[in-house]
C-alpha positions in Angstrom: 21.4 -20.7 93.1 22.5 -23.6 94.8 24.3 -22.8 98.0 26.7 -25.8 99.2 30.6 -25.6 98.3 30.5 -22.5 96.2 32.7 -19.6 97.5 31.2 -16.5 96.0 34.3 -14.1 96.1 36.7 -16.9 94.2 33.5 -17.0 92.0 33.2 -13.5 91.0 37.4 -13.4 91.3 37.0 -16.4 88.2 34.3 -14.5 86.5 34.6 -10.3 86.8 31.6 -9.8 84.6 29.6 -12.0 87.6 30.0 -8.8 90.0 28.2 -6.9 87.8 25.5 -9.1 87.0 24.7 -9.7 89.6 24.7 -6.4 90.8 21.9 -5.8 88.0 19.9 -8.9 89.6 15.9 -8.0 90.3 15.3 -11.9 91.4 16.7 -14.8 93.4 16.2 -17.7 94.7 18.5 -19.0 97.0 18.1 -23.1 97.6 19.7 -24.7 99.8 17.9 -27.9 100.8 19.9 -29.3 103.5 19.8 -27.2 107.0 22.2 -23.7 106.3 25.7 -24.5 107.9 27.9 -20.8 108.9 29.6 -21.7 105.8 26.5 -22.0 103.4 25.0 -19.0 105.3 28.1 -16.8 104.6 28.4 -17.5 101.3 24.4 -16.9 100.9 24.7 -13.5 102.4 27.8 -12.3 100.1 25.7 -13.4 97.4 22.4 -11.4 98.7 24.8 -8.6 99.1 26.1 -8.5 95.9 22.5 -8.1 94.2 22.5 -4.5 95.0 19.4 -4.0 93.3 17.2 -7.3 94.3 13.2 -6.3 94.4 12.4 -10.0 94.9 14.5 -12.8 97.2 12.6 -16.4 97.9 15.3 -17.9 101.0 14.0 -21.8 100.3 15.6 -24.5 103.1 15.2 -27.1 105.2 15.7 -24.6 108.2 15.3 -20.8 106.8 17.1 -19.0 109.5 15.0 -15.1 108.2 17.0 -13.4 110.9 20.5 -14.6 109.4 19.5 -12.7 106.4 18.0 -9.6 107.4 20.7 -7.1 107.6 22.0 -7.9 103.6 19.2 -7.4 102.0 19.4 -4.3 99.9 17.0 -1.1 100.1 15.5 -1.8 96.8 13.4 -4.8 98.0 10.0 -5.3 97.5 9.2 -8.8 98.2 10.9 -11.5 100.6 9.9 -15.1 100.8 10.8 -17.9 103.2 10.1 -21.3 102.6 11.3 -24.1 105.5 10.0 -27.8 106.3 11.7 -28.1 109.8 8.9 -30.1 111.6 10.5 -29.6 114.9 10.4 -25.8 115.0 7.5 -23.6 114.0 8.2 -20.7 111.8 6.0 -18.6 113.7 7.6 -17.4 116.8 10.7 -16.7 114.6 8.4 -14.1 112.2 7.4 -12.4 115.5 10.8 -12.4 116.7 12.5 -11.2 114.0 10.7 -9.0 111.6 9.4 -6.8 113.4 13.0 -4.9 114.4 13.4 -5.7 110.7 10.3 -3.8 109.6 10.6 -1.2 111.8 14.5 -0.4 111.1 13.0 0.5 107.7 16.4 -1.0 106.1 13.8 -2.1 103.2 11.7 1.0 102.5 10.0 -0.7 99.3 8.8 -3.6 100.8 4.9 -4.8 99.9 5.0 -8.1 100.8 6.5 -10.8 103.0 5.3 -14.2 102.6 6.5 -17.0 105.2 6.1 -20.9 103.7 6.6 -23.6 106.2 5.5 -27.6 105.0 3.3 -28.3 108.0 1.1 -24.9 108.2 -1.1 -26.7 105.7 -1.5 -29.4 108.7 -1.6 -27.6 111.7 -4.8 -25.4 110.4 -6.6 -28.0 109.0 -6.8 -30.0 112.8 -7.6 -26.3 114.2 -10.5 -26.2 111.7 -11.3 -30.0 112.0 -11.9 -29.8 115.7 -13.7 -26.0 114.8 -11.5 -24.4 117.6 -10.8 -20.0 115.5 -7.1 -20.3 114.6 -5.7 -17.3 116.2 -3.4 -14.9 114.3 -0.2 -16.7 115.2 2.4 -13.3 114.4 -0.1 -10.3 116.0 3.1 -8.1 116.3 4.1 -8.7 113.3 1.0 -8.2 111.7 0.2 -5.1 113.0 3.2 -3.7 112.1 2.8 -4.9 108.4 -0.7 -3.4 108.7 0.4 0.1 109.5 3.5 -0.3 107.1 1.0 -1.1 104.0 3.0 -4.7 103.7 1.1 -7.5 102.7 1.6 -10.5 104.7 1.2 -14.2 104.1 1.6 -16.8 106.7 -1.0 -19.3 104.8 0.4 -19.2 101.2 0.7 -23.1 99.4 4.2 -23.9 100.0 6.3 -24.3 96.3 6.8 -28.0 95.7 10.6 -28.6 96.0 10.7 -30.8 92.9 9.0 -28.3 90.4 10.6 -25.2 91.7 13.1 -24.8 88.7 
């Protein structure tokens, strides 16, 4: 789903079978490959809302903002991906911000695994390794927590390639 003009009540309002469709939705994939505007973020959470029974949600961007979407997603989630390429802002002290509040709330009390993409990770470990300096954990809180909550977490994973994606 492509998140730019669309207004997702007039949407379901054009299409009533839509509401329930989407309400029967296991996956998504929201895209929005400029930076999320209040607008585009709105209209992405009425859509997370309205998949009442999501297990899987991928949040893909230019800037992912995770804590504008944590309160909407619903109980039955069981895996939630971010994917960003801001270069200016590392994705790691928003993870140990904002997830753990999220993880301990237990809003989501399916979730196994969280996995956090961001286009310059790649980059930043290889000069750590280059100049054979140990990388640090860069999220311990947030580990931890995943640790004792049996979530699998993935700060390293190989970023989707935007042009491939669908």
């Amino acid at each position: 789903t492509l998140i730019g003009t669309l207004n997702i009540p007039s949407t379901i309002d054009a299409f009533p079978a839509l509401k329930g469709a989407l309400g029967c939705l296991s996956s998504l994939h929201l895209i929005n490959k400029g930076g999320f505007m209040e607008y585009n973020l709105t209209q992405a959470r009425l859509l997370v809302q309205a998949c009442h029974s999501l297990r899987r949600c991928h949040v893909q961007s230019q800037t992912a903002p995770v804590e504008e979407f944590l309160d909407y997603f619903p109980d039955t989630l069981e895996e939630l991906t971010f994917s960003w390429f801001d270069m200016w802002m590392s994705p790691w002290g928003i993870v140990e911000n904002s997830l753990p509040p999220f993880i301990r709330s237990e809003k989501v009390p399916k979730l196994k695994k969280i996995t956090i993409h961001n286009y310059e990770i790649p980059f930043v470990k290889a000069q750590v390794a280059e100049c054979g300096e140990p990388f640090t954990d860069p999220c311990p809180k947030t580990n931890e927590l995943c640790k004792e909550k049996g979530i699998e977490l993935d700060l390293w994973a190989k970023p989707p390639d935007w042009r491939t994606a669908f």
